[in-house]
DODO-770471 format. One line per 10 residues: number of its first residue (from 1); their letters; for each residue z, x, y of N, C-alpha, C, O. Coordinates in steps of 0.05 Angstrom, whole numbers. Atoms other than C-alpha are relative to their C-alpha. Layout:
REM DODO-770471
NUM) A) Z X Y Z X Y Z X Y Z X Y; ...
//
This chain:
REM DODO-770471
1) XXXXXXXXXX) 8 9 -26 1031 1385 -209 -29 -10 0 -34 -33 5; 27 17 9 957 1373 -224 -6 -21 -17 -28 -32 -17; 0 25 6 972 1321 -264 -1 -18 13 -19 -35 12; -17 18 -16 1009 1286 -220 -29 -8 26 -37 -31 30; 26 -3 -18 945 1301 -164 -27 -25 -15 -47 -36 -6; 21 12 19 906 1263 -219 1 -37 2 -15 -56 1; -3 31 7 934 1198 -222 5 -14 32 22 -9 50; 5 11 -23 908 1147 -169 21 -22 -7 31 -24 -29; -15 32 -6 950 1074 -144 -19 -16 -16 -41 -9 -24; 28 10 -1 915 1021 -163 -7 -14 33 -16 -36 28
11) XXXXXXXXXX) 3 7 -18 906 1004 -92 -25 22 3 -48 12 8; 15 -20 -1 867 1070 -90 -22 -11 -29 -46 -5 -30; 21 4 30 832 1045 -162 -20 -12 12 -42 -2 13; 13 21 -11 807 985 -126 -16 13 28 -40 8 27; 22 -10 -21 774 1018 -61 -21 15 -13 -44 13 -3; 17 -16 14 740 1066 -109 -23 -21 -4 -45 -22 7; 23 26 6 706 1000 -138 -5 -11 19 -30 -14 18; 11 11 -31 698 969 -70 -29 9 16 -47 -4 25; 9 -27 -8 665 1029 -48 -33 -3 -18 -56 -3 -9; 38 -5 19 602 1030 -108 -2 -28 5 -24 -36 13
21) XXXXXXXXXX) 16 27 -3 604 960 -103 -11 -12 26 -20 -34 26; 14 8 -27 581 953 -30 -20 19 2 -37 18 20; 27 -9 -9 534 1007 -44 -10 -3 -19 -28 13 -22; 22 17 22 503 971 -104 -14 -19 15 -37 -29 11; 13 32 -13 496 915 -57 -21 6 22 -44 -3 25; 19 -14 -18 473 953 0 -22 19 -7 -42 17 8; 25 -15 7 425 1003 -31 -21 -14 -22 -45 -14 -19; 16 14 12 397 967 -82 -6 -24 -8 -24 -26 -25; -6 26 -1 412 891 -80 -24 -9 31 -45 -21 35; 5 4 -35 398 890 -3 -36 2 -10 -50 -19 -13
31) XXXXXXXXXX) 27 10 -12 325 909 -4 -23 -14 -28 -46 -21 -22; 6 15 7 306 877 -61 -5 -41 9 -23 -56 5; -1 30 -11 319 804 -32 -13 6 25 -28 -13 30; 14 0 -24 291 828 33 -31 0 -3 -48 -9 12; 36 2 15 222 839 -6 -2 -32 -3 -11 -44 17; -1 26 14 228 769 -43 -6 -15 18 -25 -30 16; -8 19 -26 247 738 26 -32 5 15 -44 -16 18; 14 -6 -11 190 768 60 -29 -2 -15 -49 -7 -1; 26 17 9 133 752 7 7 -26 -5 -15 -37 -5; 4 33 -3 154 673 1 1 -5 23 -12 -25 29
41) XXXXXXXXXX) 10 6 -31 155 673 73 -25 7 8 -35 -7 26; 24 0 -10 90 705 79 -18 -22 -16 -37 -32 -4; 13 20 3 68 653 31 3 -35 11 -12 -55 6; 1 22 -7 93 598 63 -16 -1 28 -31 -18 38; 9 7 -29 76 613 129 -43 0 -7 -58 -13 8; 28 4 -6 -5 625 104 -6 -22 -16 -30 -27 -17; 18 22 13 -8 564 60 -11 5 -39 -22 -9 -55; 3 -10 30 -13 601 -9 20 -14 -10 12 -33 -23; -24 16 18 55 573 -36 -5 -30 -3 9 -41 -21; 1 26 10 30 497 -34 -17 0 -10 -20 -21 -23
51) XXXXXXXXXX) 19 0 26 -34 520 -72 3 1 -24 -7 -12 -41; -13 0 28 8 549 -125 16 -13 -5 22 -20 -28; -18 31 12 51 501 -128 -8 -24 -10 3 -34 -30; 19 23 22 -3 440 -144 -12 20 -22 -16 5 -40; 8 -13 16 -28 490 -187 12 -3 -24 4 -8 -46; -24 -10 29 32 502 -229 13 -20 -8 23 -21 -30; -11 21 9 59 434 -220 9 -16 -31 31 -21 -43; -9 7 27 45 404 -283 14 9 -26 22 -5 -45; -14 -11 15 75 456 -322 37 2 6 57 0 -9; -30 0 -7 137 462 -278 14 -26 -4 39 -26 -3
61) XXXXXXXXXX) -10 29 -3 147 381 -284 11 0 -34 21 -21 -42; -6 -4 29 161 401 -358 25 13 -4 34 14 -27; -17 -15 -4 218 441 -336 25 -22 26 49 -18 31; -13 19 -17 242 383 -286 -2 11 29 10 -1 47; -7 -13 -25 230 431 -227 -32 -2 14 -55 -3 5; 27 -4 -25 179 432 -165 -18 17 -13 -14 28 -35; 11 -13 14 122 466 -171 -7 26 16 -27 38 9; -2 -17 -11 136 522 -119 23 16 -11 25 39 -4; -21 -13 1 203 536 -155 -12 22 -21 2 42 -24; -1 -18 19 171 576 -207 -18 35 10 -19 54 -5
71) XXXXXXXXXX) 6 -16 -16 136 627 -157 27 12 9 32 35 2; -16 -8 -11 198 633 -121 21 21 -20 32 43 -15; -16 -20 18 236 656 -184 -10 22 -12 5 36 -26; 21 -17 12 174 700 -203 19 21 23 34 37 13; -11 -23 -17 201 741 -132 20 13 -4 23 37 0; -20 -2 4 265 731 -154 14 22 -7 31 36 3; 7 -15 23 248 767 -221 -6 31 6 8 50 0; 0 -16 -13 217 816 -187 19 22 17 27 42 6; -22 -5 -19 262 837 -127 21 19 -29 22 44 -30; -20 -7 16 313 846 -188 -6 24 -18 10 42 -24
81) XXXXXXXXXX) 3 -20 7 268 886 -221 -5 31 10 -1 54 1; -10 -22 -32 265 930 -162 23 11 1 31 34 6; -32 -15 -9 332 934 -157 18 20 -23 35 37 -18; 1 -1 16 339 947 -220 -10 38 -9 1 56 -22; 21 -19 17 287 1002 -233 9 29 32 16 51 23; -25 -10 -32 321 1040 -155 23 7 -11 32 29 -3; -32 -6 16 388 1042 -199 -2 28 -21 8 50 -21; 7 -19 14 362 1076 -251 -17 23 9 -13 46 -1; 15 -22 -13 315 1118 -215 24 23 13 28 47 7; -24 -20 -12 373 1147 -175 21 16 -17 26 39 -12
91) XX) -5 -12 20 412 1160 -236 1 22 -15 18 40 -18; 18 -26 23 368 1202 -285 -15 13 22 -30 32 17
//
C-alpha cells in the first residue's frame, strides 16, 4: 500500500513543476528585473544613460550595438546575478 501512495500521475508530476517554477519566477526572477527596470529608469529619467552611452559608444559600435545597450545588459547581468545569488542563498 505505501508503494502504491508513492507513485504520482503525471498530471500530478507536472503541477509539482508548475508549482517551483512559478516560484523561481516569482521569488527570484520577479525582483531581480524589477531592480534592473528601476535603475535604467532612474537613469534615463536623470540623464546619466545618454552620458554613458556617448561614452561607451565607440566601443559598443565594434559590437554593432548602441551605446546605451551595453549598460542596459550590465543591469541585466546584474539583476541575474541577484537572482542568482537569492537561489542559492535560500538553499544552503
Amino acid at each position: 500500500m505505501a508503494a502504491q501512495a508513492k507513485n504520482k500521475t503525471i498530471l500530478e508530476e507536472f503541477m509539482v513543476g508548475c508549482k517551483k517554477g512559478f516560484y523561481v519566477g516569482a521569488e527570484n526572477i520577479m525582483p531581480a528585473m524589477v531592480l534592473a527596470y528601476s535603475l535604467i529608469l532612474f537613469l534615463n529619467i536623470t540623464g546619466l544613460m545618454d552620458i554613458i552611452a556617448n561614452a561607451v559608444a565607440p566601443v559598443m559600435a565594434l559590437f554593432g550595438l548602441p551605446g546605451g545597450a551595453d549598460f542596459r545588459v550590465l543591469c541585466q547581468g546584474c539583476g541575474c546575478c541577484y537572482g542568482c545569488f537569492a537561489l542559492c542563498r535560500r538553499r544552503y
